[in-house]
C-alpha positions as CSV (number, residue, x, y, z in Angstrom):
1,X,0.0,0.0,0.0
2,X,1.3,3.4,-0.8
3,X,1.7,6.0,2.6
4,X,-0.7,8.2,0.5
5,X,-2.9,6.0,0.2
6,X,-2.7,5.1,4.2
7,X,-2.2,8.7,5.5
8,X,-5.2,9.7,3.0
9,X,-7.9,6.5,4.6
10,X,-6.3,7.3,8.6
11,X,-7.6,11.4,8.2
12,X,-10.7,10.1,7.1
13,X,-11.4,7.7,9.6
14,X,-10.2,10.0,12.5
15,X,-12.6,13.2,11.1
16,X,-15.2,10.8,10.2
17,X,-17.9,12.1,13.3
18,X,-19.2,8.5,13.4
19,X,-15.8,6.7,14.5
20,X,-15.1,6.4,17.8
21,X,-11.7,4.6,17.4
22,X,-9.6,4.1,14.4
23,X,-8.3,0.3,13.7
24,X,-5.3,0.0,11.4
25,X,-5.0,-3.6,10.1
26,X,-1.6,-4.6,9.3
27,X,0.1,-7.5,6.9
28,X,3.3,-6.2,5.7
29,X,7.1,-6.7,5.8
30,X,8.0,-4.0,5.8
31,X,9.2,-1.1,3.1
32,X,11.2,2.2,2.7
33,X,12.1,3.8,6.3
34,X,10.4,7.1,5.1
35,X,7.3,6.0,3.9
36,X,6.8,4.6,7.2
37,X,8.1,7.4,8.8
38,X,5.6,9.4,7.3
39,X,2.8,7.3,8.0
40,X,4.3,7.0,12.0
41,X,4.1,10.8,12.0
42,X,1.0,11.1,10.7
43,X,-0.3,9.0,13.4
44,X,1.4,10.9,15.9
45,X,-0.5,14.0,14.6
46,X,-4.1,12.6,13.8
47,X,-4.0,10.6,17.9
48,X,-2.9,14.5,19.1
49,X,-5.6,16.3,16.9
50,X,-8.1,13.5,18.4
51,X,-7.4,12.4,21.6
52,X,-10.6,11.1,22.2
53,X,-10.6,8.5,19.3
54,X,-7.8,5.5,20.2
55,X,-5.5,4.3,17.5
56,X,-5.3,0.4,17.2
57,X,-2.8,-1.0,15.3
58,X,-4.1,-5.1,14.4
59,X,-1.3,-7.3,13.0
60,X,-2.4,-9.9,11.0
61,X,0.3,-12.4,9.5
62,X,3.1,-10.7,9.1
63,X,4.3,-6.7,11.0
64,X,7.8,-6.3,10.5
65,X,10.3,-3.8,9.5
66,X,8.9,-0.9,8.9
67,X,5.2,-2.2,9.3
68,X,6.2,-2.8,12.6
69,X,7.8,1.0,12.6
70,X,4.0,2.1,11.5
71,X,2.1,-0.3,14.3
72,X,4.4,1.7,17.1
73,X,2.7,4.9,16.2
74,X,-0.6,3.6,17.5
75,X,-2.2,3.4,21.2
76,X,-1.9,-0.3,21.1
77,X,-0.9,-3.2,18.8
78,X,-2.4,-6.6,19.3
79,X,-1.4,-9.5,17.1
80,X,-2.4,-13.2,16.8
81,X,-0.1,-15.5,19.1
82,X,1.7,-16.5,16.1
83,X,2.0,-13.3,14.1
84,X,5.3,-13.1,13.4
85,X,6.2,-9.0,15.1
86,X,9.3,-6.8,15.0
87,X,12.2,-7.0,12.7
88,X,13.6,-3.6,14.2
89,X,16.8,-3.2,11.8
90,X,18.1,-1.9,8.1
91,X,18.9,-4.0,5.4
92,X,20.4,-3.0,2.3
93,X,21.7,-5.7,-0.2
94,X,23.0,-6.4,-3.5
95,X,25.8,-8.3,-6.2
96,X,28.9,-8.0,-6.7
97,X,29.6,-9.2,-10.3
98,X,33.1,-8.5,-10.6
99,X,34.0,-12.3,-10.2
100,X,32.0,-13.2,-13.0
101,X,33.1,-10.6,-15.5
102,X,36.6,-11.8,-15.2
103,X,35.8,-15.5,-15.6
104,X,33.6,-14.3,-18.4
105,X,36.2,-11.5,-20.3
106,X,33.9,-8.7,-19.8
107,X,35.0,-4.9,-19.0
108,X,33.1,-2.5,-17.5
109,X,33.0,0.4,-18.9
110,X,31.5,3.6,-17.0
111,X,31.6,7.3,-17.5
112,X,30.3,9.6,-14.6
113,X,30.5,13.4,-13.8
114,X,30.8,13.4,-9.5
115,X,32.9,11.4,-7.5
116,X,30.8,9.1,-6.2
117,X,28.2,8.9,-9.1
118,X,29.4,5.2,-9.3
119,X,28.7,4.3,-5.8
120,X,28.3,1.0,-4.8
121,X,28.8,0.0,-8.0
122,X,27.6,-3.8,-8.2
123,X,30.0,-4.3,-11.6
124,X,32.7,-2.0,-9.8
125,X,35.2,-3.5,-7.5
126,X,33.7,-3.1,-3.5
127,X,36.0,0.2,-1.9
128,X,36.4,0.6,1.4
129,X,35.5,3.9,2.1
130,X,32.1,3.7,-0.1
131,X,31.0,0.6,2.3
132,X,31.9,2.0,5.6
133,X,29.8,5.2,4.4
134,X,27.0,2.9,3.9
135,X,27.4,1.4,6.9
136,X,27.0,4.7,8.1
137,X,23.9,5.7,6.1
138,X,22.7,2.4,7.5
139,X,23.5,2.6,11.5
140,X,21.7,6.8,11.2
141,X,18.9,5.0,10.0
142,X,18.5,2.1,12.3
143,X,19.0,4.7,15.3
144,X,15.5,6.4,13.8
145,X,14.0,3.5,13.4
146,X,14.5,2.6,17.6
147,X,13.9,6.0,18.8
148,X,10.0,5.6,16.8
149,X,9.6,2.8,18.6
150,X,10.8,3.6,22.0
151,X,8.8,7.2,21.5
152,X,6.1,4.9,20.5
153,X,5.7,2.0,23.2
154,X,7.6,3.7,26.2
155,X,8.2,1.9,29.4
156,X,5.9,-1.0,27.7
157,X,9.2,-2.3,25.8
158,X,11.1,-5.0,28.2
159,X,15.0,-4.1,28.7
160,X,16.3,-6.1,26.0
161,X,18.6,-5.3,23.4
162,X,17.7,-8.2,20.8
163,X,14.5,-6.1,20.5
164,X,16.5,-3.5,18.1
165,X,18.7,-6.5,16.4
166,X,17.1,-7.6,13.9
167,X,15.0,-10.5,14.7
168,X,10.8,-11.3,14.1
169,X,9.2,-12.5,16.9
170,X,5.9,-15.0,17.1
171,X,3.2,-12.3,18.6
172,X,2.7,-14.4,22.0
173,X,7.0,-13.4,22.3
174,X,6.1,-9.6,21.2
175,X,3.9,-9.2,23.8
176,X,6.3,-10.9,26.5
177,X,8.9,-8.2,25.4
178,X,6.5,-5.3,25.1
179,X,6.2,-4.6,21.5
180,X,2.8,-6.1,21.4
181,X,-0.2,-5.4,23.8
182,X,-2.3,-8.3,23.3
């Protein structure tokens, strides 16, 4: 779903007169850190412009990644016991086909105007510098995507580290370590 799309239904439901609560039902693995983002904010903003209406976030399968960075924006996130819930990292992949060029006699041949035009490169051999900014790029972005969720579920989230690693849980877990209600 596009956060247009989302951001556009969550304003209707929260200025519908009729709606006493809003329910946002989630099956996702996630997606681009700012489209979430934007989609957390706005839910920051429509629960503050309408504090009498509660914000339920309902995870279905599957609220990882940056569904789950979504599902911390609301009051409360309940999920089946065996959702699977969390996935609080950054992942950014790709190929290195400089290997197979060789074996295969192929050249790459590239023309750019600014120095790192060519970054990351997948037909480029890796450099150093380019990954370790990346990593960089990376880590800024992970430390976003915890502070959401700690703004987001407060003192509900159990003192655990592994929460912000990486890993899914089964919903009965996420609600043992806080970043599930029910």
């Amino acid at each position: 779903a596009s956060a247009d799309n989302i951001v556009g239904s969550l304003r209707r439901a929260f200025e519908d007169d009729n709606s006493v609560a809003v329910i946002m039902r989630i099956n996702s693995s996630g997606g681009s850190p700012v489209q979430s983002g934007y989609v957390y904010d706005e839910m920051l903003r429509l629960r503050d412009k309408h504090p009498d209406k509660k914000l339920y976030a309902v995870i279905s399968d599957v609220g990882a990644s940056g569904a789950y960075y979504i599902a911390a924006a609301a009051d409360e996130i309940y999920a089946d016991k065996a959702s699977l819930v969390g996935s609080i990292g950054v992942v950014a992949g790709g190929f290195g086909f400089t290997g197979a060029m060789e074996k295969l006699g192929l050249v790459r041949r590239l023309y750019t105007a600014g120095e790192n035009k060519a970054f990351l490169d997948p037909f480029s051999p890796e450099e150093e510098q380019e990954v370790q900014f990346w990593e960089d790029v990376l880590e800024t972005t992970h430390r976003q995507f915890i502070e959401s969720v700690r703004e987001g579920r407060g003192d509900r989230l159990a003192d655990d580290e592994r929460l912000f690693s990486g890993l899914v849980w089964s919903g009965e877990q996420a609600v043992e370590l806080g970043l599930a209600d029910g």
